[in-house]
N, C-alpha and C positions, 0 to 999 in steps of 0.2 A: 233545238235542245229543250229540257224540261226539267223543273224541278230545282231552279238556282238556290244556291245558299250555302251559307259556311257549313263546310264537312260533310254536304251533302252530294251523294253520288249522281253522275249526271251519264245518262245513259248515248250515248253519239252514235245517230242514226245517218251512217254514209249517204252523199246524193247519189244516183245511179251516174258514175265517172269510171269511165274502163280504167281498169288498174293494171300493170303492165304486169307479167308471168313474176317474174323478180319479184314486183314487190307482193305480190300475192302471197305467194312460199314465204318469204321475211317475215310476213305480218299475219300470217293466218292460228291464229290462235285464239282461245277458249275469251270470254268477255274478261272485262278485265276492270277495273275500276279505278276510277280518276277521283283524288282530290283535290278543293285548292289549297290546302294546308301543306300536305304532304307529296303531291305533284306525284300521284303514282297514277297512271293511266289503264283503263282495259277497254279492248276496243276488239267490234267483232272484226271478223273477215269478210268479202276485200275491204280497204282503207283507202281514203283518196291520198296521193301524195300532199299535198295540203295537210289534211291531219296528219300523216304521220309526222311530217317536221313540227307540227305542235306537241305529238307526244315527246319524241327528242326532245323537245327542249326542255319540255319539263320534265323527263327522265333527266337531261345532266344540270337543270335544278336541283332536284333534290340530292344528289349525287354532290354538286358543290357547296349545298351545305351540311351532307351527311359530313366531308371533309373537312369544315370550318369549323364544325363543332368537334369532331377529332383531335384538329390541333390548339382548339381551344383546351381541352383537356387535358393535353398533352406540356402546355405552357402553365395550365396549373400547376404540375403534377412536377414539373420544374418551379417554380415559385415556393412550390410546398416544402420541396428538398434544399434549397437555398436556404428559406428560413431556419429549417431545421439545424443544418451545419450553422445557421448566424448562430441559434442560440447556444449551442455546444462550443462554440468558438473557442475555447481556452480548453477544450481537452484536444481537438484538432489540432490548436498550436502548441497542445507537448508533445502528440504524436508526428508531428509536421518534420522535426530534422532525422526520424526515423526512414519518413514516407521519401524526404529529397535523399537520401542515401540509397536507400532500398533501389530508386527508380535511376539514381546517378550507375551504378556499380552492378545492377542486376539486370531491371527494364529497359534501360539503352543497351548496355553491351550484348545482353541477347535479342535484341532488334536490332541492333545491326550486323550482327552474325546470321541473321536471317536473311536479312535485304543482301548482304554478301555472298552467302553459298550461292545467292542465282547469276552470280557474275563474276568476271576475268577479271580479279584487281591483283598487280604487281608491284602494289606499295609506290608507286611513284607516279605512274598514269593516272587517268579516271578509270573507275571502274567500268565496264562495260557489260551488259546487260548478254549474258548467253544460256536464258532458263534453264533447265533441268542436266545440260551437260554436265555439269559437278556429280552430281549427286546418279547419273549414268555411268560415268566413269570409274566412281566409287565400287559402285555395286557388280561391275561387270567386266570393267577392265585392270583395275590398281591391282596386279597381282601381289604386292608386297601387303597393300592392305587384306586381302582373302587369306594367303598363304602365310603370312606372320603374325599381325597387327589383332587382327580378327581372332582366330583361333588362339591368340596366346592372353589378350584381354578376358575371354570366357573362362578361359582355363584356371590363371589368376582368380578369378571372380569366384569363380565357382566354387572355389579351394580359401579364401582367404576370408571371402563375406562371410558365408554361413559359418567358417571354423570361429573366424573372429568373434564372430556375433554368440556362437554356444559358449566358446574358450571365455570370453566378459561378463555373461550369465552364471555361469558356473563359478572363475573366480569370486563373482561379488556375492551369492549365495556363500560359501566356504566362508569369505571374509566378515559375513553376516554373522555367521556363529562364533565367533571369536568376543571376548571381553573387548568393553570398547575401549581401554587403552591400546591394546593391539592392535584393533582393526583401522585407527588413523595410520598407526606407522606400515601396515602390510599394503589398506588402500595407495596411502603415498609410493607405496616401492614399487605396484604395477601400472599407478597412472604415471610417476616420471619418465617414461620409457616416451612416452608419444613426446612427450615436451624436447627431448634432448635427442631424438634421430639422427639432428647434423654430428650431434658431437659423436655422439654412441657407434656412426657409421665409421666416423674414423679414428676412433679410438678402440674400440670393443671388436667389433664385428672382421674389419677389413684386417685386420694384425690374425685374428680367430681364422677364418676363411683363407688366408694366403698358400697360392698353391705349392708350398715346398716343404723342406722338414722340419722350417723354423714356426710353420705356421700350426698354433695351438691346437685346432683340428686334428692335423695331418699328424702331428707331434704325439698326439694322443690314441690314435686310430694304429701308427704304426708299433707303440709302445705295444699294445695290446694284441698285435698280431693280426687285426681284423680288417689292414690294408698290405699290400707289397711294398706299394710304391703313391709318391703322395700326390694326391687328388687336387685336379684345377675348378676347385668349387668353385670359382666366380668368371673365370675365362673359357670354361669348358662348355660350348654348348648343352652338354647335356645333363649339368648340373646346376645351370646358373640360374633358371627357373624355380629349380627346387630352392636355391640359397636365397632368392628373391624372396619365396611365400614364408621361410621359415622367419628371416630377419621382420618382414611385412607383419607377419602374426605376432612377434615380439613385443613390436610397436605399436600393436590396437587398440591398446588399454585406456581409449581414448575417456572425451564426453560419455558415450554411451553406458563404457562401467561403471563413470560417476554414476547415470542418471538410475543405472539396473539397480548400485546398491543402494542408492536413496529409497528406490521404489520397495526393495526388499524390506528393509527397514522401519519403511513407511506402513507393512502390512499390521491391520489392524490381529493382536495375536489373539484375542478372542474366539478368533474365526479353527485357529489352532485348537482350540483347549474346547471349540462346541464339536468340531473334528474327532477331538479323542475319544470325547462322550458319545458321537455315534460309532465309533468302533473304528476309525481311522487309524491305522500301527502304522505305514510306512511311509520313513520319509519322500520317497517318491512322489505317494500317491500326495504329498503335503504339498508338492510342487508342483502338480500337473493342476489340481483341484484347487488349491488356494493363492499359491503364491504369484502363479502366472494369470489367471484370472483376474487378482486384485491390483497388478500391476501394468496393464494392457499398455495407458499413456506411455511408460518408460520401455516397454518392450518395444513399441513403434518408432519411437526416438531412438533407440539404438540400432536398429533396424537403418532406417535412413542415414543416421551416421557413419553405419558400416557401409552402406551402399556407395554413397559419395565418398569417402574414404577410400573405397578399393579404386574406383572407378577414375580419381585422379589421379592416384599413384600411378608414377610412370619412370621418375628421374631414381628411383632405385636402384633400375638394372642398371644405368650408365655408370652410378657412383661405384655400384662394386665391382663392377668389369674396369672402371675405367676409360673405356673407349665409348665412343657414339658414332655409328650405330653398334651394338652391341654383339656378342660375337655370332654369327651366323643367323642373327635376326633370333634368336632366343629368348633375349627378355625385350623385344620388341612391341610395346603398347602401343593404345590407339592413344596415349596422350604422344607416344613417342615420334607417329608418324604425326600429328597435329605440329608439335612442334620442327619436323622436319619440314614439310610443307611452309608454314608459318614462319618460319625466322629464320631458314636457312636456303630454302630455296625463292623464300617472298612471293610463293602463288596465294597470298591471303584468301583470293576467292575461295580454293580448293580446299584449304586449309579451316575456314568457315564451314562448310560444306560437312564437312570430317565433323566438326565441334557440334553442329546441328545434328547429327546422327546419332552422337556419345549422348549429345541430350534426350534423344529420344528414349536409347533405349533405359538411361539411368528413372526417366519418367516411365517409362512401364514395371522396369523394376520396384520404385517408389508404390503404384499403382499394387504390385503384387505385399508386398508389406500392409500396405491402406486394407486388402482384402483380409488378411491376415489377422494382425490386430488392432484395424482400426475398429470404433464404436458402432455397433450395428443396432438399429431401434433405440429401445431406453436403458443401453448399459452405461 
């Protein structure tokens, strides 16, 4: 060799040693350059076996300390983040019985409805581990889930979410243009409706609905000539869907129409009155252009609201039929069949299974909202 010294490249001129076919092909490559700092090697072709376990070793040299200093980094970079929460430490611990909630009643119970759909629990056994069978069975055998559950959850959805969500827009605009003594007591009269469902079901609704001639519907319908004979709104398969979305849509006047007419409210009316100056006339266009634009936050909050809303509603259809299951699987939800599974039949695996799919799809739903109107760049 020639040429010793730090960082200095040292050219390795093999002795004439037959080198075997193997390692000839392994080793035959362009020079290559060795240092002692950085233990990188280039060596021509052939290579004695001798040298090459010298390159090895200083290839997984520097290789074990390309590593050493990774996780030295890596333990900084932890150190750094520790300190940082020490020094915030008293705003951690006001958000801290927020974070033990969130994770008691959200984080666990959806980890373990996770770890559950992939196994056979009967509530009194151990669970037993049967991968993807749940969630095969689901999709291709549960005819009551294809045939009822499924198609009557979309239908619901599809009818109740978006009505909700326009019907709560629309009221809390209306109730926007009202003098503000009237708009507390109008606000008040369509948000009590969500507070009071239990009552409202058996008071209001289930006396209104009853299938016969006492029942105020029917009573009113036949007065007027515009029935024969009186309708089994809540027993009749083929109305009990419809008495389901209309009662459902009664009751939406949740959070969400707080949050629209706050947002309403909230519009800076500037935006109105530079509006008129550029020749803006119709209230319409005041609402396509200003009012929904400047309210994005509270349209995406009502949006999710409605989502989850529709999406756990399920104990409706029982309360005004009555019976469970409901009559000819008509107001049959997927909260319905979850609970059927779950607490009547105790296949908790399957029953898991079922709830990890409701979440999916309500997160894509979610996801369709977020595209909609969540903040895109710097709005």
């Amino acid at each position: 060799m020639s040429g010793k010294g730090t960082g200095a490249s040292v050219a390795v001129v093999p002795q004439s040693t037959a080198a075997s076919p193997e390692l000839e092909n392994t080793r035959a490559a362009a020079s290559v350059e060795i240092s002692h700092d950085a233990g990188v090697t280039a060596l021509p072709s052939p290579v004695s076996p001798a040298l090459a376990h010298q390159v090895d070793a200083a290839q997984a040299k520097a290789i074990a300390a390309l590593e050493a200093a990774q996780q030295r980094r890596s333990r900084g970079r932890f150190a750094r983040l520790l300190a940082e929460i020490w020094s915030f430490r008293l705003s951690y611990l006001f958000v801290a019985p927020f974070m033990l909630c969130f994770a008691a009643f959200i984080l666990v119970p959806v980890g373990a409805a996770i770890v559950l759909s992939f196994t056979y629990f009967n509530a009194i056994g151990r669970p037993r581990f049967i991968g993807w069978q749940n969630f095969q069975y689901l999709i291709s055998q549960d005819l009551l889930f294809l045939k009822y559950a499924l198609p009557n959850t979309f239908k619901f959805a599809i009818i109740v979410g978006p009505g909700g969500y326009i019907a709560a827009f629309l009221l809390a605009w209306l109730i926007s243009q009202l003098p503000g003594k009237l708009r507390k007591w109008f606000a008040l009269a369509m948000y009590t409706p969500s507070l009071t469902i239990g009552i409202a079901m058996s008071i209001v609704w289930l006396p209104m609905l009853t299938g016969d001639r006492i029942g105020y519907l029917n009573s009113v319908l036949l007065r007027l000539g515009l029935i024969d004979v009186p309708k089994l709104w809540v027993t009749d398969p083929s109305y009990l869907m419809n008495s389901m979305i209309v009662v459902t849509l009664w009751s939406s006047m949740g959070v969400g129409f707080l949050a629209m007419l706050a947002g309403i409210l909230n519009v800076n009316r500037d935006y109105y009155e530079a509006a008129k100056i550029d020749g803006m006339k119709s209230r319409l266009q005041e609402i396509w252009y200003i009012t929904i634009p400047s309210m994005k936050p509270q349209m995406l909050f009502g949006a999710v609201m409605a989502i989850v809303t529709t999406f756990k509603t399920g104990a409706i259809g029982v309360e005004l039929s009555g019976v469970n299951p409901t009559p000819g699987y008509a107001g049959h939800l997927i909260i319905n069949h979850i609970d059927d599974f779950g607490f009547i039949r105790f296949e908790m695996g399957y029953a898991a299974a079922i709830s990890v799919f409701l979440l999916l799809l309500m997160y894509a739903s979610n996801k369709l909202s977020w595209s909609l109107f969540g903040s895109k760049g710097d709005e």
